[in-house]
Backbone atoms as SQL, in Angstrom:
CREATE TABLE atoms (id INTEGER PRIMARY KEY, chain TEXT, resi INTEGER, resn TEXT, atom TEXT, x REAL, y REAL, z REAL);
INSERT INTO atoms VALUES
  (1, 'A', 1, 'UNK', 'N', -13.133, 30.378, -13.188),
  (2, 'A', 1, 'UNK', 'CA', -12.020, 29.576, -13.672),
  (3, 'A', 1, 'UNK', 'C', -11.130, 29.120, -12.509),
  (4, 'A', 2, 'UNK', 'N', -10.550, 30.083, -11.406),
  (5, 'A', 2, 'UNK', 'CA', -10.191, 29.394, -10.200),
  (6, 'A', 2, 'UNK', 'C', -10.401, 28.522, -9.617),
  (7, 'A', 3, 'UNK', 'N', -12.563, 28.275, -9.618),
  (8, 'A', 3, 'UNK', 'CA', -12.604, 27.575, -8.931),
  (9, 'A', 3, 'UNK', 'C', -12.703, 26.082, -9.664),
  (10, 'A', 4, 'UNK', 'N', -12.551, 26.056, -10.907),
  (11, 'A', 4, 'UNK', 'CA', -12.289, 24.817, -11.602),
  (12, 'A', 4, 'UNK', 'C', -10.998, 24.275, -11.495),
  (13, 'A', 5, 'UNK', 'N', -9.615, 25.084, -11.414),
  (14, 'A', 5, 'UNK', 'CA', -8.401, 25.104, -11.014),
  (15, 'A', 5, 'UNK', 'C', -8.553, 24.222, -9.984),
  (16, 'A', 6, 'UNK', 'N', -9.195, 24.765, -8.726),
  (17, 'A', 6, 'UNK', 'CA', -8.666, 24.796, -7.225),
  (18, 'A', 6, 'UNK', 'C', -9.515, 23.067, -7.307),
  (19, 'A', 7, 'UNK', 'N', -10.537, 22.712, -7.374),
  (20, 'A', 7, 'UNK', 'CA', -10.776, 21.529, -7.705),
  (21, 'A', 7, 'UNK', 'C', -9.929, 20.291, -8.481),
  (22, 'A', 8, 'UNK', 'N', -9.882, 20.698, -9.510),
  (23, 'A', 8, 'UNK', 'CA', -8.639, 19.615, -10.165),
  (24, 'A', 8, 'UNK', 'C', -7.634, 19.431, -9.265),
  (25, 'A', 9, 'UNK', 'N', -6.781, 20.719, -8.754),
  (26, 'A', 9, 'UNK', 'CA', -5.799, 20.470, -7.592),
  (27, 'A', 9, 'UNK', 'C', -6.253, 19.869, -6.476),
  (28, 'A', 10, 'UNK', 'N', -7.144, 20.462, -6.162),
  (29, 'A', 10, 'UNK', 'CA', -7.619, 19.254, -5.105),
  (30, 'A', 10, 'UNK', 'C', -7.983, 17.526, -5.126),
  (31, 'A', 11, 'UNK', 'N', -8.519, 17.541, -6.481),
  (32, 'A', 11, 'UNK', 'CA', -8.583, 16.280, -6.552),
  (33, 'A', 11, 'UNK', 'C', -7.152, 15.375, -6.693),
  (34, 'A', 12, 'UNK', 'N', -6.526, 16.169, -7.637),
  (35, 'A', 12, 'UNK', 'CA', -5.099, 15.406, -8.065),
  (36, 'A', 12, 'UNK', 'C', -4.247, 15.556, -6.729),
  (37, 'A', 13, 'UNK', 'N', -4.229, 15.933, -5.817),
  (38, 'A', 13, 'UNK', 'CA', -3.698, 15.837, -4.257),
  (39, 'A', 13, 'UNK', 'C', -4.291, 14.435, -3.951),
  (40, 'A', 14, 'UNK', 'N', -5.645, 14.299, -3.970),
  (41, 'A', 14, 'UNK', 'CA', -6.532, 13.671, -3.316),
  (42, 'A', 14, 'UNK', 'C', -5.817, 11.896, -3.621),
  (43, 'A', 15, 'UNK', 'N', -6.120, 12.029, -5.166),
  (44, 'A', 15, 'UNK', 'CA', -5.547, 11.050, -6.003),
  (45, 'A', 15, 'UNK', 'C', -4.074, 10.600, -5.436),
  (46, 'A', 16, 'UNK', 'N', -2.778, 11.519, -5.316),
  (47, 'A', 16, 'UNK', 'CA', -1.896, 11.184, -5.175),
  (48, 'A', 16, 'UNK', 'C', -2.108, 10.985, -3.246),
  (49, 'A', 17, 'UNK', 'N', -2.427, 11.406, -2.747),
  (50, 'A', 17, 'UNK', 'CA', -2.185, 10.573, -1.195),
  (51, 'A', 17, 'UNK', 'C', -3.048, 8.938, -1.284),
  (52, 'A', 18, 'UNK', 'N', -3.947, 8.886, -1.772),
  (53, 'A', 18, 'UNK', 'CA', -4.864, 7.321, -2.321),
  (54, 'A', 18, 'UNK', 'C', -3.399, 6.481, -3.115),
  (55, 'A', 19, 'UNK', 'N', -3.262, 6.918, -4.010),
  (56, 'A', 19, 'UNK', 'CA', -2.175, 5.979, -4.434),
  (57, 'A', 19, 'UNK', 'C', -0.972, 5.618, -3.379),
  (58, 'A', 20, 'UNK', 'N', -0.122, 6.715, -2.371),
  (59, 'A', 20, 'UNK', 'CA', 0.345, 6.504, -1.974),
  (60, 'A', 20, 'UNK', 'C', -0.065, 5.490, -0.496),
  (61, 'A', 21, 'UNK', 'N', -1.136, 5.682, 0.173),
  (62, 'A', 21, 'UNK', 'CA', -1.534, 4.953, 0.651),
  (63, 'A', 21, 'UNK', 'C', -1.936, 3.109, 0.101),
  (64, 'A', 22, 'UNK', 'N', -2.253, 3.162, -1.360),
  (65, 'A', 22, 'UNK', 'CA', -2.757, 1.535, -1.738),
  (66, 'A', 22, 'UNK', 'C', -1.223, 0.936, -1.672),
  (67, 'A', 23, 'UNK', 'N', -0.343, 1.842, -2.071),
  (68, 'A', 23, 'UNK', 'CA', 1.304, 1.113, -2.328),
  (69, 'A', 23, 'UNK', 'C', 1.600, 0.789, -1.185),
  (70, 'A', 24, 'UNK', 'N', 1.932, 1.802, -0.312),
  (71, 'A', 24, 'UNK', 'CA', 1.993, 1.007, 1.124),
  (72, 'A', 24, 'UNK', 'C', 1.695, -0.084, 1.822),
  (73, 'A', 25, 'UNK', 'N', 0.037, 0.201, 1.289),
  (74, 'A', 25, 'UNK', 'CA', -1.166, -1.517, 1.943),
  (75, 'A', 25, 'UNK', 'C', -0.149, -2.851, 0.864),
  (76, 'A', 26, 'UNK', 'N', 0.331, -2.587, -0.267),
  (77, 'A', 26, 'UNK', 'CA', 0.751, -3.307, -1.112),
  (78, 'A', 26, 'UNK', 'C', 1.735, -4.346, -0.403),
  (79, 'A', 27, 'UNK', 'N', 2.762, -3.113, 0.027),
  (80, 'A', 27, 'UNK', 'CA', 4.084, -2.972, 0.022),
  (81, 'A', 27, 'UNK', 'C', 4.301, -4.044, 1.349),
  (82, 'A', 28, 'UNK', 'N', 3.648, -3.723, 2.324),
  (83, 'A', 28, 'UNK', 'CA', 3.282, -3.914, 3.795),
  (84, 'A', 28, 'UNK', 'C', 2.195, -5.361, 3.498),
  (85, 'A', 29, 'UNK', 'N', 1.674, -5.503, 2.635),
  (86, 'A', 29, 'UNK', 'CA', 0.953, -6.855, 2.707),
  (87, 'A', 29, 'UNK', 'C', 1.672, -8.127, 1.951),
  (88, 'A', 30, 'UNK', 'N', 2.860, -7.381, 1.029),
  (89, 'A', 30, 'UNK', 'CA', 3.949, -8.505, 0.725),
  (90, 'A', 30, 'UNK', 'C', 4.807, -8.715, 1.488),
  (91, 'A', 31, 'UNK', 'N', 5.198, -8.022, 2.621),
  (92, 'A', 31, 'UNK', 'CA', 6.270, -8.259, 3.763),
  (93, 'A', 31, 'UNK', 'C', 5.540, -8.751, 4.667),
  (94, 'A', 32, 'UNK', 'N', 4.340, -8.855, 5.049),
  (95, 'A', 32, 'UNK', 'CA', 3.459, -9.791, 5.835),
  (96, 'A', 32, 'UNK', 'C', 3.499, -11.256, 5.522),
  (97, 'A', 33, 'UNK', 'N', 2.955, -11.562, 4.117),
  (98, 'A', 33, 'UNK', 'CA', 3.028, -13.078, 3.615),
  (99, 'A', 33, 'UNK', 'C', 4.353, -13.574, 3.615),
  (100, 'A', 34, 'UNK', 'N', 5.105, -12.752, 3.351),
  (101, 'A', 34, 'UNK', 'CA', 6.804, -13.341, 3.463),
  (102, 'A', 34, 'UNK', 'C', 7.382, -13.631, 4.637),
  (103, 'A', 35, 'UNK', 'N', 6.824, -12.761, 5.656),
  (104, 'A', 35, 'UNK', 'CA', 6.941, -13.609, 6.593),
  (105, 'A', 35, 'UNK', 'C', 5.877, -14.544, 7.308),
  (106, 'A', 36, 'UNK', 'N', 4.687, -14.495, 6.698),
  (107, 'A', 36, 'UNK', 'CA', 4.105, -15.877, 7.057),
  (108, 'A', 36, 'UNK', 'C', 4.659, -17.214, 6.686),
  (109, 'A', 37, 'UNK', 'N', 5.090, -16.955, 5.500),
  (110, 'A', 37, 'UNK', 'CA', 5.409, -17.905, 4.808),
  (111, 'A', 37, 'UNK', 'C', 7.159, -18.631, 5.113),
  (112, 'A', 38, 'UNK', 'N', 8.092, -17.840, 5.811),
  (113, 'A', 38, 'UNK', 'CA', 9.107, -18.112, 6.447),
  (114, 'A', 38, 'UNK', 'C', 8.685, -18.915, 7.549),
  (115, 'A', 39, 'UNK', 'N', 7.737, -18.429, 8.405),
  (116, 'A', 39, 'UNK', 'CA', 7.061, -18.942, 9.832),
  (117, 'A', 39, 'UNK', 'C', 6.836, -20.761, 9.638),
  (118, 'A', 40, 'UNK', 'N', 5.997, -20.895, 8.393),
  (119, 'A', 40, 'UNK', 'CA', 5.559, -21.686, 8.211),
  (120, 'A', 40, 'UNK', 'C', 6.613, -22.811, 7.644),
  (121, 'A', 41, 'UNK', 'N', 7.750, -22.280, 6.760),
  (122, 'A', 41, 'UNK', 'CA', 8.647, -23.146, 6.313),
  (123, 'A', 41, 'UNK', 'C', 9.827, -23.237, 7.351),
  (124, 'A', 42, 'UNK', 'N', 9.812, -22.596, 8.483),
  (125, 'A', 42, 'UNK', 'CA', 11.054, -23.221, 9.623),
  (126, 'A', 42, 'UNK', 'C', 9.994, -24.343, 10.200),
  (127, 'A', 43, 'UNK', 'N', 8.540, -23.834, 10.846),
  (128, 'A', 43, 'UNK', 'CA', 8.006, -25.078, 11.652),
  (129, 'A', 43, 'UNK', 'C', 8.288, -26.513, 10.407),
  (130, 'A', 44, 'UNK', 'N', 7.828, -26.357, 9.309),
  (131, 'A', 44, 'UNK', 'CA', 8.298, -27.782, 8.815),
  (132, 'A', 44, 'UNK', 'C', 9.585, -28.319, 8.886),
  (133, 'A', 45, 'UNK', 'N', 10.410, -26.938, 8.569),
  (134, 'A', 45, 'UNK', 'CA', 11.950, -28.097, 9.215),
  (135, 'A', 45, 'UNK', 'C', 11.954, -28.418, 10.627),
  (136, 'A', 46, 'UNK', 'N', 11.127, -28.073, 11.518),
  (137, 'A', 46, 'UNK', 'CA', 11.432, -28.576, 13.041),
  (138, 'A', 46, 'UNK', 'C', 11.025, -30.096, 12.858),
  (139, 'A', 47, 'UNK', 'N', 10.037, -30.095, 12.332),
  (140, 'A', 47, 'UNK', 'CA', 9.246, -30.972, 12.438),
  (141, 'A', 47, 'UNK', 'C', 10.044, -32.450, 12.084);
């Protein structure tokens, strides 16, 4: 029975660092386009 325990816990660790890692990639790939997308809307006002 422990070692069915110690598995689930392990997995549900496993699970929660994966989620916390995809939010990040999320998080970090919407502050990327936002500033692509700033980049791109000053060069048109230079222009």
């Amino acid at each position: 029975m422990a070692a069915i325990l110690s598995s689930i816990a392990g997995n549900l660790l496993e699970m929660i660092v994966l989620a916390a890692v995809i939010v990040a990639g999320v998080i970090c790939g919407h502050k990327y386009r936002d500033h692509k997308e700033a980049q791109k809307a000053a060069e048109k006002e230079t222009k």
